[in-house]
KOLTIZA-97303 format. One record per residue: residue number from 1; residue in one letter; x, y, z of N, C-alpha, C in turn. Coordinates in steps of 0.2 Angstrom, whole numbers, plus 5000, padded with zeros to 4 digits. Layout:
<nodes>
NODE	k	r	n.x	n.y	n.z	ca.x	ca.y	ca.z	c.x	c.y	c.z
NODE	NUM	A	X	Y	Z	X	Y	Z	X	Y	Z
...
</nodes>
This chain:
<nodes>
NODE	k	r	n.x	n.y	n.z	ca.x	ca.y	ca.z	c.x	c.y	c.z
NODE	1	X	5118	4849	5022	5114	4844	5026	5113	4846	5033
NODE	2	X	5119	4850	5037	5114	4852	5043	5111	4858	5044
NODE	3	X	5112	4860	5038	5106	4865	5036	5099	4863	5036
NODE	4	X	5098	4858	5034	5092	4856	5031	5089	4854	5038
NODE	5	X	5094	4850	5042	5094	4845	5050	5090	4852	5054
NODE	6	X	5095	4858	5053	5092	4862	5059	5084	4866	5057
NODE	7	X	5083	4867	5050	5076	4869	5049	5072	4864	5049
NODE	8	X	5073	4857	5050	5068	4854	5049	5066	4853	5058
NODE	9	X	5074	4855	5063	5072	4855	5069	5067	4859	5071
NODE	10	X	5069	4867	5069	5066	4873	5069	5058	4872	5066
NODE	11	X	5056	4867	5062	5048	4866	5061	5045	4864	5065
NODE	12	X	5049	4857	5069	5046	4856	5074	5045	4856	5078
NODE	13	X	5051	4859	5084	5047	4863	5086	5043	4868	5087
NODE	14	X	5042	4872	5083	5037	4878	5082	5030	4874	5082
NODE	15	X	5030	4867	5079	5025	4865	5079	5022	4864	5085
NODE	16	X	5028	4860	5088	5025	4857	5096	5024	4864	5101
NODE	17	X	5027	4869	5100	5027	4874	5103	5020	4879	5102
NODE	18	X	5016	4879	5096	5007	4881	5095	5000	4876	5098
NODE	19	X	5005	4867	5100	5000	4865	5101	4993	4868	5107
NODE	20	X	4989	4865	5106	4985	4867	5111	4984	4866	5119
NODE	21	X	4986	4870	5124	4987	4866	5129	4980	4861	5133
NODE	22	X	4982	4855	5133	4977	4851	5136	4978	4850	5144
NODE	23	X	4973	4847	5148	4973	4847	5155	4977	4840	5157
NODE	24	X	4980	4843	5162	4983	4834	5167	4980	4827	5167
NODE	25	X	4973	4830	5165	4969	4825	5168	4962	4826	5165
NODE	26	X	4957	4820	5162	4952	4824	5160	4948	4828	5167
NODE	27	X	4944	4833	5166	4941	4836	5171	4934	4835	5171
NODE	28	X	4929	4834	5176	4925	4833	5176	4918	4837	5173
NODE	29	X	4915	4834	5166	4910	4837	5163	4905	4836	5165
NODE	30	X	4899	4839	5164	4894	4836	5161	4891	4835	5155
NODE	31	X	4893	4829	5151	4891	4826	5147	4885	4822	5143
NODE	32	X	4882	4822	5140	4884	4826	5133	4883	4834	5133
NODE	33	X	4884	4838	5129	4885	4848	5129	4881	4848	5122
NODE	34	X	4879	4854	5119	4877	4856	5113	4878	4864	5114
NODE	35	X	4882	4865	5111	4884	4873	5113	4884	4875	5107
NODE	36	X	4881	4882	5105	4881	4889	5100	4889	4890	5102
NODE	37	X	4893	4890	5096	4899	4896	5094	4898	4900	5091
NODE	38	X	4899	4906	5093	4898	4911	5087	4907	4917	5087
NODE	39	X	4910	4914	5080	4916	4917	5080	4916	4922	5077
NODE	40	X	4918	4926	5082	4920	4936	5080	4927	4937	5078
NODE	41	X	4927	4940	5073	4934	4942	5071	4932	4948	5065
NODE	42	X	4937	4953	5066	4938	4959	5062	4931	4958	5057
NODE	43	X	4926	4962	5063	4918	4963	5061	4914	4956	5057
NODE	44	X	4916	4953	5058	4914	4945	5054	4910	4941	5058
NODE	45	X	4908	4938	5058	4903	4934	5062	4902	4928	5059
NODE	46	X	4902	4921	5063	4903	4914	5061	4898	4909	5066
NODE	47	X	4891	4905	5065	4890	4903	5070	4890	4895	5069
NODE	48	X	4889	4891	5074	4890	4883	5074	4888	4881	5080
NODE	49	X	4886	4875	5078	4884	4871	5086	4892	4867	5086
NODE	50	X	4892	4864	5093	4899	4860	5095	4894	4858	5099
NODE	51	X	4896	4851	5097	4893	4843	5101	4900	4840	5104
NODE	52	X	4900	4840	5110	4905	4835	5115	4900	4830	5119
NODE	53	X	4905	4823	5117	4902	4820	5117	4906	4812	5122
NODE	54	X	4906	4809	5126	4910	4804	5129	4909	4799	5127
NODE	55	X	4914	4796	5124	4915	4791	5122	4921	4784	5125
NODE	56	X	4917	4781	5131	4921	4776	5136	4927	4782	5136
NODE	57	X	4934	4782	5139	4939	4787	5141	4938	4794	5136
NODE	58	X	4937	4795	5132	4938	4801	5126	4932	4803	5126
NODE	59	X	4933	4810	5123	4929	4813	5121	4929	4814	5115
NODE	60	X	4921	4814	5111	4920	4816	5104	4918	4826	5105
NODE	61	X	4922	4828	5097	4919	4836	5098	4920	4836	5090
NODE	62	X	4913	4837	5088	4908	4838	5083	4907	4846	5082
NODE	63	X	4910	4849	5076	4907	4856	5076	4904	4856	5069
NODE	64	X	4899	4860	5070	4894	4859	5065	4891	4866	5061
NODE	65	X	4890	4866	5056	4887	4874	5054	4879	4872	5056
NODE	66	X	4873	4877	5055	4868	4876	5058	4863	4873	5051
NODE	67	X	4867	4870	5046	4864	4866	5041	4864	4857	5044
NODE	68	X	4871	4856	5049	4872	4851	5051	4877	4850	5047
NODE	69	X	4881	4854	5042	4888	4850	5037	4892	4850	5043
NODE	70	X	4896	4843	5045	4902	4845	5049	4906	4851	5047
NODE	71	X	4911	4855	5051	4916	4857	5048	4923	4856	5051
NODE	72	X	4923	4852	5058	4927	4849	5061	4922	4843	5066
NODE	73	X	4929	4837	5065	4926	4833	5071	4936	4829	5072
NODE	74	X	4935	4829	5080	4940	4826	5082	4939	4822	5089
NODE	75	X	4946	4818	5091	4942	4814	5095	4949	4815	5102
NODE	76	X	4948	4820	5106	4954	4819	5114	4953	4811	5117
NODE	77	X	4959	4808	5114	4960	4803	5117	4967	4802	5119
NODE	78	X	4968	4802	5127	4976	4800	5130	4980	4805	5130
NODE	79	X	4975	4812	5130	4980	4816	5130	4981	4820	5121
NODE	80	X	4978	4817	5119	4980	4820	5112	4973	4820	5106
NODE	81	X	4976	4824	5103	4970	4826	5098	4970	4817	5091
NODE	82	X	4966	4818	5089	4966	4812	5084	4960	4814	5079
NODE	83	X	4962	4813	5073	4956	4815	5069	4950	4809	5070
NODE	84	X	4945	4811	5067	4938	4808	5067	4936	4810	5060
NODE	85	X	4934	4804	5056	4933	4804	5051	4935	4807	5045
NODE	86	X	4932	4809	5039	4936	4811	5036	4940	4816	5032
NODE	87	X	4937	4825	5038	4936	4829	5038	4946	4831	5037
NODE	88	X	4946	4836	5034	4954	4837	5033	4956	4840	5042
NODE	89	X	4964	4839	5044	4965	4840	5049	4964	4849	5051
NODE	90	X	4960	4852	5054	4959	4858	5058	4961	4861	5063
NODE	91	X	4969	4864	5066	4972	4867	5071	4967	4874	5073
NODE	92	X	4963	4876	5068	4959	4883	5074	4954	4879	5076
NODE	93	X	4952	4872	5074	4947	4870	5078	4948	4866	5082
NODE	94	X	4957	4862	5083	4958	4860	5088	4960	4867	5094
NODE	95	X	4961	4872	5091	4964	4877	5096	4957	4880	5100
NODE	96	X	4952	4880	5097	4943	4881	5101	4942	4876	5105
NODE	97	X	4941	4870	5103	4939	4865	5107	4945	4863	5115
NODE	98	X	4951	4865	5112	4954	4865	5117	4954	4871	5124
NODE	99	X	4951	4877	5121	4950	4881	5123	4943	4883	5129
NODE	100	X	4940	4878	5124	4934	4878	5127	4932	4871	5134
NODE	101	X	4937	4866	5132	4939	4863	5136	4941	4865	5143
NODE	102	X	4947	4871	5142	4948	4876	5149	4944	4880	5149
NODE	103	X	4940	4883	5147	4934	4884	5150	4929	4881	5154
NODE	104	X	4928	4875	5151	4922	4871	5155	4925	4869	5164
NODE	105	X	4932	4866	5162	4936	4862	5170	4932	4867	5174
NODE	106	X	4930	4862	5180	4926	4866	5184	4933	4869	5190
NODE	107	X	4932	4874	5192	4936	4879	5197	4942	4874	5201
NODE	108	X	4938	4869	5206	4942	4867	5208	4945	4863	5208
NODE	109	X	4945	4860	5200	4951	4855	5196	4955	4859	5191
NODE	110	X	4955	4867	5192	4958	4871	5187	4966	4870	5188
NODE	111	X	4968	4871	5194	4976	4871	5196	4979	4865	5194
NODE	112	X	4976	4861	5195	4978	4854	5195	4979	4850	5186
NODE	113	X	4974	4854	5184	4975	4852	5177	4978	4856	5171
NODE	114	X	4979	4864	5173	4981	4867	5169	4986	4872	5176
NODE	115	X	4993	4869	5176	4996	4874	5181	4995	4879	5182
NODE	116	X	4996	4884	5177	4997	4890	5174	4990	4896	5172
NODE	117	X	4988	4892	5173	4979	4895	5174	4978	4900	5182
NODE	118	X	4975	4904	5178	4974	4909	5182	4964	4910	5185
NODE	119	X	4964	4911	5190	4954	4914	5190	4954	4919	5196
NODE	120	X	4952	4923	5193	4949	4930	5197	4943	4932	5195
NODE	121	X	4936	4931	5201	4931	4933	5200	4927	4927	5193
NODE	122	X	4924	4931	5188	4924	4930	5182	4926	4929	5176
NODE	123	X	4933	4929	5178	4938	4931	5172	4944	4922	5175
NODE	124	X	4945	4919	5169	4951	4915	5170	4956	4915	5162
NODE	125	X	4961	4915	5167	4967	4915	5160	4971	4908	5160
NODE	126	X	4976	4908	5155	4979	4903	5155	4984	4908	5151
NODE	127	X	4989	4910	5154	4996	4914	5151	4992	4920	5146
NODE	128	X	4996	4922	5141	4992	4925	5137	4990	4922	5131
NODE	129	X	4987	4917	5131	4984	4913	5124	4978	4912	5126
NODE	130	X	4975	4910	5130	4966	4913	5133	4965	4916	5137
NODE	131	X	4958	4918	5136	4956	4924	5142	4948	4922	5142
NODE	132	X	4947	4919	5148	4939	4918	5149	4936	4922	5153
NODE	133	X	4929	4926	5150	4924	4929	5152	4918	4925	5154
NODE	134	X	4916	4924	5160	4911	4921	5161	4904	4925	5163
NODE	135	X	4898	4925	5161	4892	4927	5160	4888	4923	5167
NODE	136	X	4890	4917	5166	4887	4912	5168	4891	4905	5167
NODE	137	X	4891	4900	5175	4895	4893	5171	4897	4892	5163
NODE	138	X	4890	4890	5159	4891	4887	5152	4890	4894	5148
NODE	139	X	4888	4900	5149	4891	4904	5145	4893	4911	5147
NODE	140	X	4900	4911	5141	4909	4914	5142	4909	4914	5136
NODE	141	X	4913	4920	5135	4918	4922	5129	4925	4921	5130
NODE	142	X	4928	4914	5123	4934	4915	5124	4939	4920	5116
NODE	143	X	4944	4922	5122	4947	4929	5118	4954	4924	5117
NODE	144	X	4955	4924	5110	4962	4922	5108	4966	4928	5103
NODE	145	X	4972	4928	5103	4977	4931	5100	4973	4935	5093
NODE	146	X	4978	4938	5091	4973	4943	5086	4966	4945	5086
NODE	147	X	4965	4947	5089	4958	4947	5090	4953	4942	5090
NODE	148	X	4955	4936	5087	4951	4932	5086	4945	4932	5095
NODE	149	X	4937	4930	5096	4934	4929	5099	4929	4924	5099
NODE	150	X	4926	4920	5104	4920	4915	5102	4916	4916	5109
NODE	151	X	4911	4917	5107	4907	4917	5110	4904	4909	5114
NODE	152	X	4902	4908	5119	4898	4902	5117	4894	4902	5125
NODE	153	X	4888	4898	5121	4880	4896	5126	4878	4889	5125
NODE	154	X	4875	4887	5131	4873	4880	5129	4867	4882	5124
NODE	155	X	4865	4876	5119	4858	4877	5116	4854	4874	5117
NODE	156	X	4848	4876	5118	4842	4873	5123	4841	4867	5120
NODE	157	X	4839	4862	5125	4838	4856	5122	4829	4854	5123
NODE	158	X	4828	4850	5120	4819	4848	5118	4817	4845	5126
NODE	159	X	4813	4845	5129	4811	4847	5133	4806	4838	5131
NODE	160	X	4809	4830	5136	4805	4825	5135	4799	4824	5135
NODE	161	X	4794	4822	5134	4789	4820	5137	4789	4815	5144
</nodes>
């Protein structure tokens, strides 16, 4: 029996310990985004639009193949992930969108939202689980564990009459 008590501690924590880290506070976007991901891994290539989207306190993130089939959608509210719709629950696309999140925080609401966050130049870290390369504001590459990579650039938007 406390066998069973201690692995079942030991799952849990491990879990709480991969979540993704979110910011102190939401940081200021600009909102709505439609952004190209294109995920790089051991020579592979993955492309998708990601829709963030504000909804009164939270944010909507919609990630899309370029058919339009969801392949993740979840909803940051109060600090935490929640699924949205009916889509099975998704940890690497919680762990992008969070990442892309520390990405976007503008520079100087980075310290205050994510302690531990690092920026030099064009380059910002957050311990060793991201590494952001910025190109430009809205397009950076972020680099996670295992070689895992993602690209991403805003996508042009249509242009009103």
């Amino acid at each position: 029996m406390i066998r069973l008590l201690l692995i079942s501690c030991l799952l849990l924590l491990s879990a709480c310990a991969s979540r993704a880290p979110l910011p102190a506070q939401m940081p200021t976007l600009n909102l709505p985004q439609q952004l190209h991901i294109q995920r790089l891994q051991a020579g592979e290539r993955q492309d998708w639009m990601l829709v963030i989207q504000r909804e009164q306190a939270n944010l909507r993130w919609s990630l899309l193949d370029f058919l339009g089939i969801p392949q993740a959608r979840q909803l940051l509210s109060d600090g935490t992930w929640q699924a949205d719709g009916l889509l099975p629950p998704n940890p690497q696309a919680r762990e992008l969108f969070a990442a892309v999140l520390f990405a976007l925080t503008p520079e100087a609401e980075l310290a205050g939202n994510y302690p531990g966050a690092r920026q030099q130049g064009q380059r910002r870290t957050l311990g060793e689980r991201w590494q952001v390369i910025y190109e430009q504001p809205e397009t950076f590459t972020v680099k996670l564990a295992q070689g895992l990579r993602y690209n991403v650039s805003p996508l042009p938007t249509e242009a009103t009459p």
